[in-house]
LUMFISE-211255 format. One record per residue (C-alpha): residue in one letter; x, z, y; residue number from 0. Coordinates in steps of 0.5 Angstrom, whole numbers. Last residue first. Layout:
% residues N
('a'; (X; Z; Y); NUM)
...
//
This chain:
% residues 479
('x'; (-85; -10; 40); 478)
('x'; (-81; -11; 46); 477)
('x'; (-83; -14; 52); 476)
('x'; (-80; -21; 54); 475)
('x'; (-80; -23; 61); 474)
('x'; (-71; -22; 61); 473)
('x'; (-69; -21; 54); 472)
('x'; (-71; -14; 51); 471)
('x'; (-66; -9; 51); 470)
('x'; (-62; -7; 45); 469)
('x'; (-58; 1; 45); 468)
('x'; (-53; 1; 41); 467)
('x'; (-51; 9; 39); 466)
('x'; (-46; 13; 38); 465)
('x'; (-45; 18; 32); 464)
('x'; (-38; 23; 33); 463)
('x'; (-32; 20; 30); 462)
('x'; (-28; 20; 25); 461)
('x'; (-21; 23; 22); 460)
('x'; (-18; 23; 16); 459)
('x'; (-11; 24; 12); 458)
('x'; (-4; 23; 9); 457)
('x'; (-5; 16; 7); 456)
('x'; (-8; 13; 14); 455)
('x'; (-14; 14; 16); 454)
('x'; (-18; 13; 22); 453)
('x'; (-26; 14; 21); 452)
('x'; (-30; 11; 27); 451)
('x'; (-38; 11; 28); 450)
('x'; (-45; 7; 29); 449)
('x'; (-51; 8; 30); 448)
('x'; (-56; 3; 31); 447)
('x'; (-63; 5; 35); 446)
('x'; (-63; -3; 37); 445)
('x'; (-61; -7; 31); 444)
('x'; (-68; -11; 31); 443)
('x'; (-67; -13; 38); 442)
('x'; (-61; -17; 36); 441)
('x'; (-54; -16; 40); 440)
('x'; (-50; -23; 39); 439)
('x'; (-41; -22; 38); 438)
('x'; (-42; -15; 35); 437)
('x'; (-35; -12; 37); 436)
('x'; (-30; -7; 35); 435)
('x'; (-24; -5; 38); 434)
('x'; (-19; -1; 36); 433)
('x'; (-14; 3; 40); 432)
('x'; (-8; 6; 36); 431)
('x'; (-3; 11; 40); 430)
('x'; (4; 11; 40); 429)
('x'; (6; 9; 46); 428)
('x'; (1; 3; 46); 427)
('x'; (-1; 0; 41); 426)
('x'; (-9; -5; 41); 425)
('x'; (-13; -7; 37); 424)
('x'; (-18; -13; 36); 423)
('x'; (-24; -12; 31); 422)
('x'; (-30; -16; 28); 421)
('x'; (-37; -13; 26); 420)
('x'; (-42; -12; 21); 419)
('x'; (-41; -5; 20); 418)
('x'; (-38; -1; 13); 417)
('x'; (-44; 3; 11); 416)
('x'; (-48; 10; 12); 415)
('x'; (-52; 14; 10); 414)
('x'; (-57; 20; 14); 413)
('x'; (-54; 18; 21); 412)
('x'; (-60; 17; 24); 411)
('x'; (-63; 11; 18); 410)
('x'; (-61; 5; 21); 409)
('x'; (-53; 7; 20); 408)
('x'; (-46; 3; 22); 407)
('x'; (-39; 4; 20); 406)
('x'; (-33; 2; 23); 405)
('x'; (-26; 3; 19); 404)
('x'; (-20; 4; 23); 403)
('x'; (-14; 4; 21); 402)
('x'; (-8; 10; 22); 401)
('x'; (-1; 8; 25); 400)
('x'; (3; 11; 19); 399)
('x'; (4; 16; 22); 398)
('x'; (-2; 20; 27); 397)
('x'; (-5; 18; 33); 396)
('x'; (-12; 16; 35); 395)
('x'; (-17; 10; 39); 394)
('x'; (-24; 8; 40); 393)
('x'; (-27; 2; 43); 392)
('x'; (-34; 0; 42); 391)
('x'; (-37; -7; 43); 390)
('x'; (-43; -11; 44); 389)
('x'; (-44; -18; 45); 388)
('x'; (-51; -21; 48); 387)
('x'; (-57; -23; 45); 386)
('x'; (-62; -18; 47); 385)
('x'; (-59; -14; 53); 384)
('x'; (-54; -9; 52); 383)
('x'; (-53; -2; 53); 382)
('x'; (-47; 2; 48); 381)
('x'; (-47; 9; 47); 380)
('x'; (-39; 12; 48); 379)
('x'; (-34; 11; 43); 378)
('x'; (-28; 17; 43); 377)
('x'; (-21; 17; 46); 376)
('x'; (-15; 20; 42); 375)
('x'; (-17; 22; 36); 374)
('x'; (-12; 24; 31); 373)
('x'; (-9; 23; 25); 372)
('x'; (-5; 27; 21); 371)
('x'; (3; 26; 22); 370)
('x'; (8; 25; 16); 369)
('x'; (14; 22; 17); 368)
('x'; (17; 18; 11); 367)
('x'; (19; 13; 15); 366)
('x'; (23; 6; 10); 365)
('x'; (30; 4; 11); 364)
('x'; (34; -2; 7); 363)
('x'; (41; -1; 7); 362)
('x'; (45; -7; 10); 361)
('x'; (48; -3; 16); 360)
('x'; (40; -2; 18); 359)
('x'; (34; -5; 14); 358)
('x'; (28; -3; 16); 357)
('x'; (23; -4; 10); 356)
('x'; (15; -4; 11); 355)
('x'; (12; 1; 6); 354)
('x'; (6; 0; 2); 353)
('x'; (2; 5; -3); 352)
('x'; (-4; 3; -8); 351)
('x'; (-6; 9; -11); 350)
('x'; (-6; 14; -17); 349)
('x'; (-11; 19; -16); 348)
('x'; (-8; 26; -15); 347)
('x'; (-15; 29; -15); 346)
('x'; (-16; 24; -8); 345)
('x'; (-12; 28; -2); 344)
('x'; (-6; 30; -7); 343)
('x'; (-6; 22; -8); 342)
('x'; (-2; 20; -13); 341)
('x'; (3; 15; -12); 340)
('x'; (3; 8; -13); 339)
('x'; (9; 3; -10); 338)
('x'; (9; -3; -6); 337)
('x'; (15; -5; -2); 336)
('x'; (15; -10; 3); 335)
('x'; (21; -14; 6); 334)
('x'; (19; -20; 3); 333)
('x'; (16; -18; -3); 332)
('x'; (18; -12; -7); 331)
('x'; (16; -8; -13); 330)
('x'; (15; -1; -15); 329)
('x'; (13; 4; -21); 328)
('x'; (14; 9; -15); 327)
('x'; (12; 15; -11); 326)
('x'; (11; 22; -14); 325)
('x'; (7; 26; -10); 324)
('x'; (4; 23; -3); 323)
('x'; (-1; 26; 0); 322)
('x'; (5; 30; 5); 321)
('x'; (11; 26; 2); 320)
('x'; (14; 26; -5); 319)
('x'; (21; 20; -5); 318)
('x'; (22; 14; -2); 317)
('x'; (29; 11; -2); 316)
('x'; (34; 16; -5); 315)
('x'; (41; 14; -6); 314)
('x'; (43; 12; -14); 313)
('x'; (49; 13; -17); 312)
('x'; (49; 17; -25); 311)
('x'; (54; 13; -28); 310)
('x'; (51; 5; -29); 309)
('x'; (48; 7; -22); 308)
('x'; (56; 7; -19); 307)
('x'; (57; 11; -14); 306)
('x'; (59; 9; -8); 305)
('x'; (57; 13; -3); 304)
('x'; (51; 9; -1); 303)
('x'; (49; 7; -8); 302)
('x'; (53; 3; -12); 301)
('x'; (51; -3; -17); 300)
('x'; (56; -7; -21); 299)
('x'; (53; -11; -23); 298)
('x'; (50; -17; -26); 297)
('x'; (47; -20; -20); 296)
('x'; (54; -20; -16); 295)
('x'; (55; -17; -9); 294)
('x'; (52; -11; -12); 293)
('x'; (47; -5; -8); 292)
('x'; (44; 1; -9); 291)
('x'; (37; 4; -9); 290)
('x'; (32; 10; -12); 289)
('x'; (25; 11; -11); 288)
('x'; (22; 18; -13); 287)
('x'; (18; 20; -19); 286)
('x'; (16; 28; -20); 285)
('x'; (10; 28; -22); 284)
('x'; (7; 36; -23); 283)
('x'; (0; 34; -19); 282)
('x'; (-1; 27; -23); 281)
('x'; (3; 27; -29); 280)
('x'; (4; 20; -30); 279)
('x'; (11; 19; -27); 278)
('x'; (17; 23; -29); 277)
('x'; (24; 22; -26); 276)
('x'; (28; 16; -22); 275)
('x'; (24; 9; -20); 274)
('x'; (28; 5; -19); 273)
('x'; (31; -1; -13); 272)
('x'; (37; -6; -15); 271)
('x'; (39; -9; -9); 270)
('x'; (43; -16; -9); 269)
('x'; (48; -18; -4); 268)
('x'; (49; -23; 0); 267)
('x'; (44; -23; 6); 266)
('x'; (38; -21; 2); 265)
('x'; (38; -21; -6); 264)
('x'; (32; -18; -10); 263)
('x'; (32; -12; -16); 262)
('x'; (26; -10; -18); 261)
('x'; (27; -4; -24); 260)
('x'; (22; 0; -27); 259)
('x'; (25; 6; -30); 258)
('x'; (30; 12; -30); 257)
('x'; (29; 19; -34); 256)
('x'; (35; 19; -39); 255)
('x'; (33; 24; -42); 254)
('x'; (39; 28; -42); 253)
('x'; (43; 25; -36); 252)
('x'; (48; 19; -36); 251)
('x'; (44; 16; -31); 250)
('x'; (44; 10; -33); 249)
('x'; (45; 2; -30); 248)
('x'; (48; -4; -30); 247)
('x'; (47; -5; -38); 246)
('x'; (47; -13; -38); 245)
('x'; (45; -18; -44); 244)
('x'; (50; -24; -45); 243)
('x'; (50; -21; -52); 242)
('x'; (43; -20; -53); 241)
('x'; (41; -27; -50); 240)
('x'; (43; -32; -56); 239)
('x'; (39; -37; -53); 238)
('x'; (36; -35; -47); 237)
('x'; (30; -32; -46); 236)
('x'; (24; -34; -43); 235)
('x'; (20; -36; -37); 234)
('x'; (20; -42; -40); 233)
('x'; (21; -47; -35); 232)
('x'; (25; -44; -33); 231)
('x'; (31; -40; -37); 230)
('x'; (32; -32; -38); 229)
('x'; (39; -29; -38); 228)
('x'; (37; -20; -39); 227)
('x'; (39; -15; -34); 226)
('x'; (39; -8; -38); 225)
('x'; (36; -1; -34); 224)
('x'; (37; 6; -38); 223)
('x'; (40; 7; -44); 222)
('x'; (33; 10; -47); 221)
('x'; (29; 12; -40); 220)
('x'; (26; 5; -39); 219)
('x'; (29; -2; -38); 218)
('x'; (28; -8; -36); 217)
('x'; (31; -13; -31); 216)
('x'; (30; -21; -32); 215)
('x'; (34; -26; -30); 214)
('x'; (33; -32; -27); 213)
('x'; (38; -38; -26); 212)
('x'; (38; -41; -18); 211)
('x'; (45; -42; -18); 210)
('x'; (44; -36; -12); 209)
('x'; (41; -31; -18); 208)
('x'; (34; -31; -19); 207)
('x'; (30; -25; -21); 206)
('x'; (25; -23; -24); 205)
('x'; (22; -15; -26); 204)
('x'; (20; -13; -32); 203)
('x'; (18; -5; -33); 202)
('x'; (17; -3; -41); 201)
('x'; (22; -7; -47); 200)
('x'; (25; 1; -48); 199)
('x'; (32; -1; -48); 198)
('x'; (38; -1; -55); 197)
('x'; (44; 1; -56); 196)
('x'; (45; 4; -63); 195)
('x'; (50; -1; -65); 194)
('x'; (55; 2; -59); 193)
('x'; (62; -3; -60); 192)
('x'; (58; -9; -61); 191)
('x'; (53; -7; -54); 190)
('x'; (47; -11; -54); 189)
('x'; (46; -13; -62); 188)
('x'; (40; -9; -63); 187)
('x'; (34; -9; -59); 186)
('x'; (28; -3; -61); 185)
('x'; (25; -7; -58); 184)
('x'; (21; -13; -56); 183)
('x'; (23; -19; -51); 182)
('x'; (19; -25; -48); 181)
('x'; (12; -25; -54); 180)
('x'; (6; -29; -53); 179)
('x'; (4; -35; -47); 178)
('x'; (-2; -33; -46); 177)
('x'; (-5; -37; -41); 176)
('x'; (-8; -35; -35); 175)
('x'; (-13; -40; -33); 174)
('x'; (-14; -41; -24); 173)
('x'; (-15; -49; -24); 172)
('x'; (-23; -49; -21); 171)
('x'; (-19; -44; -15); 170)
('x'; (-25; -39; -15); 169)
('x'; (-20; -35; -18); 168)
('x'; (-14; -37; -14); 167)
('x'; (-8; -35; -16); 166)
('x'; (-6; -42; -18); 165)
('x'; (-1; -46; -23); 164)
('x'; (-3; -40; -28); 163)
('x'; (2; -37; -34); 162)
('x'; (2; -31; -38); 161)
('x'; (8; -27; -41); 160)
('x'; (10; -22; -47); 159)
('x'; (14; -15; -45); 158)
('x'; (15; -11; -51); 157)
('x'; (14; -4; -54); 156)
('x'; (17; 1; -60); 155)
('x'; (19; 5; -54); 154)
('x'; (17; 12; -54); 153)
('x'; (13; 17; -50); 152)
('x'; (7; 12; -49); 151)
('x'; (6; 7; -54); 150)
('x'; (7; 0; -51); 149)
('x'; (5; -6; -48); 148)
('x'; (8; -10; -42); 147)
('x'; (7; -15; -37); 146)
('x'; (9; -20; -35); 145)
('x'; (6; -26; -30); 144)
('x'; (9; -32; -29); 143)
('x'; (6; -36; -24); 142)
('x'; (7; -43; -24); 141)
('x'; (9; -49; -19); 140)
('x'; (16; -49; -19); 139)
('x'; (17; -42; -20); 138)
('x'; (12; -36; -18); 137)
('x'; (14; -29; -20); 136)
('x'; (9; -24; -22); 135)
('x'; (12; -17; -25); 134)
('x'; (7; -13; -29); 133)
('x'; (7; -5; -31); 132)
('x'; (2; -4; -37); 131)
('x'; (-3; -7; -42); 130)
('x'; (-8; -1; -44); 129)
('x'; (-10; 3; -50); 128)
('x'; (-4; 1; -54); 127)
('x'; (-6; 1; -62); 126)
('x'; (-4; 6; -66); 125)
('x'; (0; 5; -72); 124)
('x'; (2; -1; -77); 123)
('x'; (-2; -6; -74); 122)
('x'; (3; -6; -66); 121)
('x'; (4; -13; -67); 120)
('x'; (-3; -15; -70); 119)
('x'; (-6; -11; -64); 118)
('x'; (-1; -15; -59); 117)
('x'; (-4; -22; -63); 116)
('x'; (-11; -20; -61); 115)
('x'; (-10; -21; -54); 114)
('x'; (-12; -15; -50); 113)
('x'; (-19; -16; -48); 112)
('x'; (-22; -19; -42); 111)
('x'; (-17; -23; -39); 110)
('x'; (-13; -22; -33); 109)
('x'; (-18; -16; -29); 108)
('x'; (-22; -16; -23); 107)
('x'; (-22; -17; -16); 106)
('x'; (-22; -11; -13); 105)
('x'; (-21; -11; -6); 104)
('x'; (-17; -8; -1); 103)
('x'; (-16; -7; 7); 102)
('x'; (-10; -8; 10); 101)
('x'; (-5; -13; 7); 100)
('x'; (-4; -18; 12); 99)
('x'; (-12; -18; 12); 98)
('x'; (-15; -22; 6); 97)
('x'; (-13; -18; 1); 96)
('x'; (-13; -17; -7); 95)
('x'; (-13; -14; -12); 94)
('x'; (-12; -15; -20); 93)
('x'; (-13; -11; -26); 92)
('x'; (-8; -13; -32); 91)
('x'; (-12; -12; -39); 90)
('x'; (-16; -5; -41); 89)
('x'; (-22; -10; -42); 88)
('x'; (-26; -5; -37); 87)
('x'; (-24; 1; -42); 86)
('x'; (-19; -1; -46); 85)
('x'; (-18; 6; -47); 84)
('x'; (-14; 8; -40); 83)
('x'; (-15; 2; -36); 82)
('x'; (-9; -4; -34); 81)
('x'; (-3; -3; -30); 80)
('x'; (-3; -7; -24); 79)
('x'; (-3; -14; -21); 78)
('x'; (-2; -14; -12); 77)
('x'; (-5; -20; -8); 76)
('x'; (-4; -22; -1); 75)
('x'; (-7; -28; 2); 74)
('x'; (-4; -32; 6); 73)
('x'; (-5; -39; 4); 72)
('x'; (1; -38; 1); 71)
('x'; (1; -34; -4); 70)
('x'; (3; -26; -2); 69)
('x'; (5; -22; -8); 68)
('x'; (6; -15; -11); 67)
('x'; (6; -12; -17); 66)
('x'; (4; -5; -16); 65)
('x'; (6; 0; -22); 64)
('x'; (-2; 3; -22); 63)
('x'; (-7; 3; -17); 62)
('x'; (-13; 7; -19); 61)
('x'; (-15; 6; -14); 60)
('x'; (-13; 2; -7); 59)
('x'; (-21; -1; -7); 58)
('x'; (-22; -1; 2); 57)
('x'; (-17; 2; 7); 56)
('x'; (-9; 2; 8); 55)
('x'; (-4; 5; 11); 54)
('x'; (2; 2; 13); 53)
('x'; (9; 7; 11); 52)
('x'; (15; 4; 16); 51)
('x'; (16; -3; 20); 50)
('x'; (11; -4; 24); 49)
('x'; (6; -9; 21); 48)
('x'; (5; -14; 28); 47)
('x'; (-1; -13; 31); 46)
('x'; (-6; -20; 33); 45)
('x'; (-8; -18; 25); 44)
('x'; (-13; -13; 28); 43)
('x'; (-15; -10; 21); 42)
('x'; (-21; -8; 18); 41)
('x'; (-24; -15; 15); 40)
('x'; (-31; -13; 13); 39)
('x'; (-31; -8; 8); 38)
('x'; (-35; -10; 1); 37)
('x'; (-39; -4; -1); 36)
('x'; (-36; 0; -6); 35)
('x'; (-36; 1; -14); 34)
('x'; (-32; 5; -17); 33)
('x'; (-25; 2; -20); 32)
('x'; (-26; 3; -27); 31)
('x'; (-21; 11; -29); 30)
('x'; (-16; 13; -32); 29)
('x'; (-11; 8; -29); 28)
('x'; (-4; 12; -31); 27)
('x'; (-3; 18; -37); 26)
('x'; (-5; 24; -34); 25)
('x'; (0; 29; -37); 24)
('x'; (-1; 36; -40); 23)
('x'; (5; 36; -44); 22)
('x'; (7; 28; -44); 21)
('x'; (13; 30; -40); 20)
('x'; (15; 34; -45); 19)
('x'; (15; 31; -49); 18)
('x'; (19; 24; -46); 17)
('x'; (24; 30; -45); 16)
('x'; (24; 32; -52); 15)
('x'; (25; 25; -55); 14)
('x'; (30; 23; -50); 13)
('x'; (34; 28; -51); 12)
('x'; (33; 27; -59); 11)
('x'; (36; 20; -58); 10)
('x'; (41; 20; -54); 9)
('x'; (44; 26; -56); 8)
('x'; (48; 32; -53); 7)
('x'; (54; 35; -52); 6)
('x'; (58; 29; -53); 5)
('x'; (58; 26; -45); 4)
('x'; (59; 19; -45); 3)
('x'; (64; 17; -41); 2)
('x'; (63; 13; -35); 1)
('x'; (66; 6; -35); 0)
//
């Protein structure tokens, strides 16, 4: 076990890190998502996700500690951290996709307002503005939703749970019911030879072990990542938990600075991935992911040189990359993860970002190259008579593999919105085709503009206008 150095106290140090941390800071999901013109489906699902950064398009701010969740009928779904000042109800938002993860839509929030029994907790001071950081895991049949509410910089928090049988909303079933209280802290009785031990009750995340029991790790800033014995079908604590509770990671450093912790079990080990520094500070955030690995669930967890995490270890996964600033808040679900960072082309926004992991030497990799798109081939004008299909083809470069949204104008060009077209793509050494198709040409589409932005998260790049040009059937005259 790493000593505890003596030439500082936990307590203060987290106290003077955490403000100034709060100096300046932007605290998370400031803003309503604005309202946007819904996106018909913009990826090319006949391409595989490449393995590496995956741009994405549509509603992906403000987009704070992503859980993420692909259900069975394929739809992707990431819960996040609520509004700011309880605006929009300040519960957990919801998104989701219908396109492998692409393009985005804001769905709306758990509940409308805060439950009542979290304001009567936190009575004797200020109210939480929002509810933080969720975790959904589904067992059996129903999906557990945790979430957390707190009072920013310190850790008078707790994490509380909701249950549903669907994630559908237009499933006549869907209800997230609040199922109250998991943990709180301050927590006493983890540690009988260090009473003052205790975790900041933020940043759920669930896992079973390979008998099928579930853990919750939780933790943030403090004494670092705790494990704590959870039972189904609550969804809750064992009895007597604090004793059987876990310390398996600490930096030892002043501050403390490691959170939300995901951990997951692949080819006989499990992974415990975190975020390592300060979010919430847009420009000036410095959060990375960290990772190690255990061959059993409770520790202890090494990185690649064999550094304990409960001592300071950690490899870096992802860290602050060309639009990307202070990436984490993560979750991971099959290979995939999701964290936020704050967009350095957007006012530093905290938004929706994916990576598909690699995995070499039984350590997950991620690409954090970094290259603009670029047009390659640019649509040409469209001729085709009354009735018949249409389609228009252009392609760029850049890393992640940008997506291509197309756009249409009847107004020559004065404003625009998302094109009425479906796509099929094309990869070729690097290079990024799209295809975009209108099935039946009508004449009152004639004079039609249409146009290409390929993005990806570092950048833009759009095509010039082009237009369609409808002929008139064969013995009719237009009009």
């Amino acid at each position: 076990m790493t000593s505890r150095s003596t030439f500082w106290s936990r307590s203060a140090s987290v106290a003077a890190v955490l403000a100034l941390a709060l100096t300046g800071a932007a605290l998370p999901a400031t803003a309503e998502p604005k309202a946007q013109p819904a996106l018909t489906q913009q990826s090319a699902t006949n391409l595989d996700n490449l393995v590496g950064g995956k741009s994405v398009v549509g509603e992906t701010s403000p987009i704070h500690d992503p859980a993420l969740i692909i259900d069975d009928d394929g739809t992707w779904y990431v819960y996040s951290t609520g509004l700011l000042a309880r605006e929009n109800g300040g519960t957990i938002q919801i998104w989701s996709s219908h396109d492998e993860g692409t393009t985005w839509e804001y769905t709306g929030t758990v509940w409308d307002r805060i439950p009542a029994w979290i304001d009567e907790h936190f009575s004797d001071g200020t109210l939480p503005e929002n509810l933080w950081a969720p975790e959904i895991y589904e067992n059996d049949g129903t999906y557990y939703l945790y979430y957390s509410a707190s009072r920013f910089g310190g850790n008078n928090s707790l994490t509380a749970l909701a249950t549903n049988t669907t994630l559908d909303p237009e499933d006549p079933d869907y209800e997230w019911v609040d199922q109250g209280l998991v943990v709180e802290s301050p927590a006493t009785g983890l540690d009988p030879d260090n009473p003052g031990k205790t975790f900041n009750a933020i940043d759920a995340g669930i896992i079973e072990d390979a008998d099928g029991k579930p853990y919750m790790s939780i933790g943030s800033f403090w004494y670092g990542i705790f494990l704590v014995p959870l039972e189904w079908p609550s969804g809750k604590p064992v009895e007597d938990w604090q004793s059987r509770t876990v310390n398996i990671a600490d930096r030892f450093v002043p501050g403390n600075p490691i959170e939300a912790p995901y951990i997951i079990h692949r080819d006989g080990y499990y992974y415990l991935f975190t975020s390592f520094d300060f979010c919430c500070r847009g420009a000036d955030s410095t959060y990375k992911i960290a990772v190690g690995r255990s061959q059993a669930i409770t520790g202890p967890y090494l990185d690649k040189e064999g550094r304990d995490m409960f001592g300071g270890g950690g490899s870096i996964l992802l860290e602050s990359h060309g639009a990307m600033n202070g990436v984490g808040g993560q979750s991971v679900f099959d290979d995939y993860l999701a964290f936020h960072y704050y967009d350095r082309s957007n006012a530093y926004a905290p938004t929706l970002g994916l990576q598909k992991m690699g995995w070499e030497d039984g350590w997950p990799t991620v690409d954090q190259s970094v290259e603009l798109p670029a047009l390659v081939t640019a649509p040409r004008p469209a001729t085709v008579r009354d009735g018949h299909k249409a389609s228009f083809t252009a392609s760029a470069t850049g890393t992640p593999e940008p997506v291509a949204v197309w756009e249409s104008s009847d107004d020559d060009g004065a404003t625009w919105h998302p094109a009425d077209v479906t796509q099929r793509a094309e990869r070729n050494n690097g290079t990024y085709t799209s295809v975009a198709e209108l099935k039946k040409a009508q004449a009152s589409q004639d004079g039609r503009l249409f146009r290409a932005t390929f993005s990806n998260p570092h950048g833009t790049v759009t095509t010039e206008p082009v237009e369609l040009i409808v002929e008139p059937k064969p013995g009719k005259r237009s009009s």
